[in-house]
N, C-alpha and C positions, 0 to 999 in steps of 0.2 A: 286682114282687118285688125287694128289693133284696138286697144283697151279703150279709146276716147273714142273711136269710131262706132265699135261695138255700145256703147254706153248711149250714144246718140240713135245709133238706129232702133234698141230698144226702146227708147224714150219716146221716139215718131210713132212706132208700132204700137207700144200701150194706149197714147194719147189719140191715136186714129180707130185702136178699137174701144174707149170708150166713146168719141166722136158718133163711131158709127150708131151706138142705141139709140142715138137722138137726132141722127142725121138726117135731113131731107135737102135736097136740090134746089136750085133756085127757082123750079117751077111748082113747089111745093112738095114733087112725089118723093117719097120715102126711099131709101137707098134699099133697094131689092137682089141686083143681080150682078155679077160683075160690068157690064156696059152701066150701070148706075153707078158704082163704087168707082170705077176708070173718069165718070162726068162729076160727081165728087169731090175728085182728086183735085181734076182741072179747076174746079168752081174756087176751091182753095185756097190751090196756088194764084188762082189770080187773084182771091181778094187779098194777099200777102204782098203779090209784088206790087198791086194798087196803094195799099197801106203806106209799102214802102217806098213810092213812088213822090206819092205825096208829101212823107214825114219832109226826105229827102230834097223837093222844090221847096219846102217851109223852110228848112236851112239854109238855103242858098238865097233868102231875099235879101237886098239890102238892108232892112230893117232890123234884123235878126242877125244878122253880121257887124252891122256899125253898134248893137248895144253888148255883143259879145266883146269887144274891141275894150282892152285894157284902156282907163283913162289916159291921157298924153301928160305929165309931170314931168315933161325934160326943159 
């Protein structure tokens, strides 16, 4: 593992254990046991790649693409 990697995984670990003092589930219960911390994890990752799913089709509309598009001046 190197110095960027190492730098990153401590960064997830810090921020997942303050997460966790506040963490509850998406059915409300409080993060208790490892089978809670493992449905947690998942709830996460999914609203991340949701996030990103989304940002992602918001880039790709036409709309958003023809006003990013350098004026024509030729």
């Amino acid at each position: 593992m190197n110095v960027t990697e190492r730098q990153i995984s401590l960064s997830v670990l810090e921020r997942l254990r303050d997460d966790l003092i506040y963490a509850r589930l998406n059915n409300g219960k409080p993060v208790i046991d490892v089978p809670d911390l493992r449905q947690y994890i998942y709830e996460r990752m999914d609203r991340i790649r949701t996030k990103a799913l989304s940002f992602s089709a918001m880039n790709h509309t036409p709309e958003f693409r023809n006003s990013q598009r350098p004026p024509n001046n030729v």
